[in-house]
C-alpha positions in Angstrom: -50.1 32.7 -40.4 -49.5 30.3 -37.6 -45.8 30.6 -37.6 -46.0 34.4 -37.7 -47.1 34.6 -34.0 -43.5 35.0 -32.8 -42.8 37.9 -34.9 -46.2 39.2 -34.2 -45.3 39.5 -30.4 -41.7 41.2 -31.3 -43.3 43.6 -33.6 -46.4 44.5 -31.1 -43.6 45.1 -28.2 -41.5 47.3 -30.6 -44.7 49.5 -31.4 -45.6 50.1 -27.9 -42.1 50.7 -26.9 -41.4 53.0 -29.7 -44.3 54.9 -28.2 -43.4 55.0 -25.0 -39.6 56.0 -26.0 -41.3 59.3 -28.0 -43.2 59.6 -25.0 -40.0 59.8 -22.9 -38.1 61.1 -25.4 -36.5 63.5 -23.1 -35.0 61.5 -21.0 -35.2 58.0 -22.3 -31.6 56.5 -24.1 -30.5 53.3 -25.3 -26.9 53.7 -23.2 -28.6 55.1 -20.5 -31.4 53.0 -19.4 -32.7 49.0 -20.7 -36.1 49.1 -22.4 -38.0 48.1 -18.6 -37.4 51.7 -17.6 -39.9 52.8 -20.0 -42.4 50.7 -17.6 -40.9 52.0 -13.9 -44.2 54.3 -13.1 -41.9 56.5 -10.8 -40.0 57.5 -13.5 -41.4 56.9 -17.2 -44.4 58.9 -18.3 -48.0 56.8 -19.5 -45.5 53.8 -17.9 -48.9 51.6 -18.5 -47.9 52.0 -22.5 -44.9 50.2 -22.6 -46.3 47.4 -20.1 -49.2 47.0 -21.6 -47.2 46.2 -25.2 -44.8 43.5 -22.9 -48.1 41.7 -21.6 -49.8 41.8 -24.9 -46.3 40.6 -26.7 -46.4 38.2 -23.9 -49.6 36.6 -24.8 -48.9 36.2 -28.5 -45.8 35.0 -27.7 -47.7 32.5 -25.9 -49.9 31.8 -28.1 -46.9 31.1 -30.8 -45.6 28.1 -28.1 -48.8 26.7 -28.3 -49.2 26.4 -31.8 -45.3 25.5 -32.2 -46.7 22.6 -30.2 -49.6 21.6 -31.7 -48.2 21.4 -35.4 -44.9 19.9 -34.0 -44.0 16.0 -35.0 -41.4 15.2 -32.4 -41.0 15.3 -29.0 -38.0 17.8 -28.7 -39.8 20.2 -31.0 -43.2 20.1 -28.1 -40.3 20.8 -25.5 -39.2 23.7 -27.2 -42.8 25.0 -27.8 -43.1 24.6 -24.3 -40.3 26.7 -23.0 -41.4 29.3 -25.7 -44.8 29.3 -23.8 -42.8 29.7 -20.6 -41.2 32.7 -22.1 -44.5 34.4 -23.1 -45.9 33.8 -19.7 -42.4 35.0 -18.2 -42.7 37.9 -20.6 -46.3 38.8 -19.4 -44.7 39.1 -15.9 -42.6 41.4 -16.5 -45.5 43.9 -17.8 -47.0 43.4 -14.1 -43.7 43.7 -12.4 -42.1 46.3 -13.6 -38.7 48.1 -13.2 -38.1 48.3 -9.8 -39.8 45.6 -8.2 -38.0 42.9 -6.6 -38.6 40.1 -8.9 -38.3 42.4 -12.1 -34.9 41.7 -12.8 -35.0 37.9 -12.8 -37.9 38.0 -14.9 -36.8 40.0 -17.9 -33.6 37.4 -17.7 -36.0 34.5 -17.9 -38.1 35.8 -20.4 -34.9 35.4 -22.7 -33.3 32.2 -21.2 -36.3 30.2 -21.6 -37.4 31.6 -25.4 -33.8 30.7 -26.4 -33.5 27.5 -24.6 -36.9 26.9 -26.4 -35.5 27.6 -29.8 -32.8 25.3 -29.5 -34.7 22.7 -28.4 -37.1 23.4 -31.0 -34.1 23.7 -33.8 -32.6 20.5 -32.4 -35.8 19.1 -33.0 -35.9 19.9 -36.9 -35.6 18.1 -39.7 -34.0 20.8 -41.4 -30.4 20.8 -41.2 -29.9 24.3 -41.9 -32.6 25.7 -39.5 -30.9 23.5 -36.6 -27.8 24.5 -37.3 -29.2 28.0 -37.2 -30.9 28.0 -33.7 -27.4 26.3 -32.3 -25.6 28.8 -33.2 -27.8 31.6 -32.4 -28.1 29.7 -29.1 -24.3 29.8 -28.9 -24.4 33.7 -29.7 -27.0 34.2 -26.9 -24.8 33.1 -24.1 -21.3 34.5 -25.4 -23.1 37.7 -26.2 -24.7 37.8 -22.5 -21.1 36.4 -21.3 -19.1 39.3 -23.1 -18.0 42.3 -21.3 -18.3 44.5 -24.8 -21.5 46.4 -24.5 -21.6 50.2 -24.0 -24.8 49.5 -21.7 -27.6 46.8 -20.9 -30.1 48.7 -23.5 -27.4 47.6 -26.2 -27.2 43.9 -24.9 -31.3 44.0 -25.0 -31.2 45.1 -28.6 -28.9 42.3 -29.5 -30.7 39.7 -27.6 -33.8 40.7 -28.9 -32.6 40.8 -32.8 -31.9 37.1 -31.9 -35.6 36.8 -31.1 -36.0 38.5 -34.2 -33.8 36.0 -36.4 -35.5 32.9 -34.6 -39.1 33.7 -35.5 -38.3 34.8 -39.2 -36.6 31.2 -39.1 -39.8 29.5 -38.1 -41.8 31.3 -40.5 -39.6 29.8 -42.9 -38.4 26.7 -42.2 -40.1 23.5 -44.2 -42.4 20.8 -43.0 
């Protein structure tokens, strides 16, 4: 259950999102608008849905660093716990500062900067051949995907960096002692 904390967090921000996108159905879009527009209160109705869901994300994201560190056996793998924490706390900001603000912007980035840099730490960290050659490269699809000038809009990009998420956490939950 310990490693599931990750995808916990994921799965908790897609439930409150998905309610707050049938909400806003009527003018809510994936090319239109990122998933932070869902929490601007000047233009998203029950805007305290979809923040709520990033701060409570946030916190078991959180919580996931903490216990990636406390059943880690190396150093690199406590580093990467800690920028996961970072994340969480990063991702908990960006429920209080929502779309619109000043800092918003820069926080949704580093919400995803520091859970990847995390992971790779964390994979570099492994034992497990395949799982660190698994967070490099996801690491490695991260940047060129951010990099890349292909997507239609930044709510595409957001779904692709958060399927990463996805794929990093179902990797923890199975990767061996």
């Amino acid at each position: 259950m310990r490693r599931a904390f990750g995808l916990l967090s994921i799965i908790i921000f897609f439930i409150f999102t998905s309610v707050s996108i049938f909400i806003n159905k009527n003018w809510w879009n994936i090319l239109s608008y990122t998933f932070s527009k869902l929490g601007k209160p000047a233009l998203a109705l029950s805007s305290w849905i979809f923040s709520v869901g990033v701060i409570i994300g946030g916190i078991f994201m959180s919580i996931h660093g903490f216990l990636v560190i406390s059943h880690s056996e190396n150093k690199l793998k406590i580093v990467g716990g800690s920028y996961v924490i970072i994340s969480g706390i990063f991702m908990i900001l960006s429920g209080v500062f929502s779309d619109g603000t000043k800092s918003h912007d820069f926080i949704a980035l580093s919400t995803f900067l520091f859970f990847y840099t995390g992971n790779l730490l964390y994979g570099l960290g492994s034992y497990d051949k395949k799982i660190r050659n698994c967070f490099i490269t996801i690491f490695i699809a991260a940047i060129v995907g951010l990099l890349l000038p292909i997507w239609p809009s930044l709510g595409i990009l957001e779904v692709y960096g958060l399927s990463l998420v996805v794929i990093e956490c179902i990797l923890i939950i199975y990767e061996k002692d």
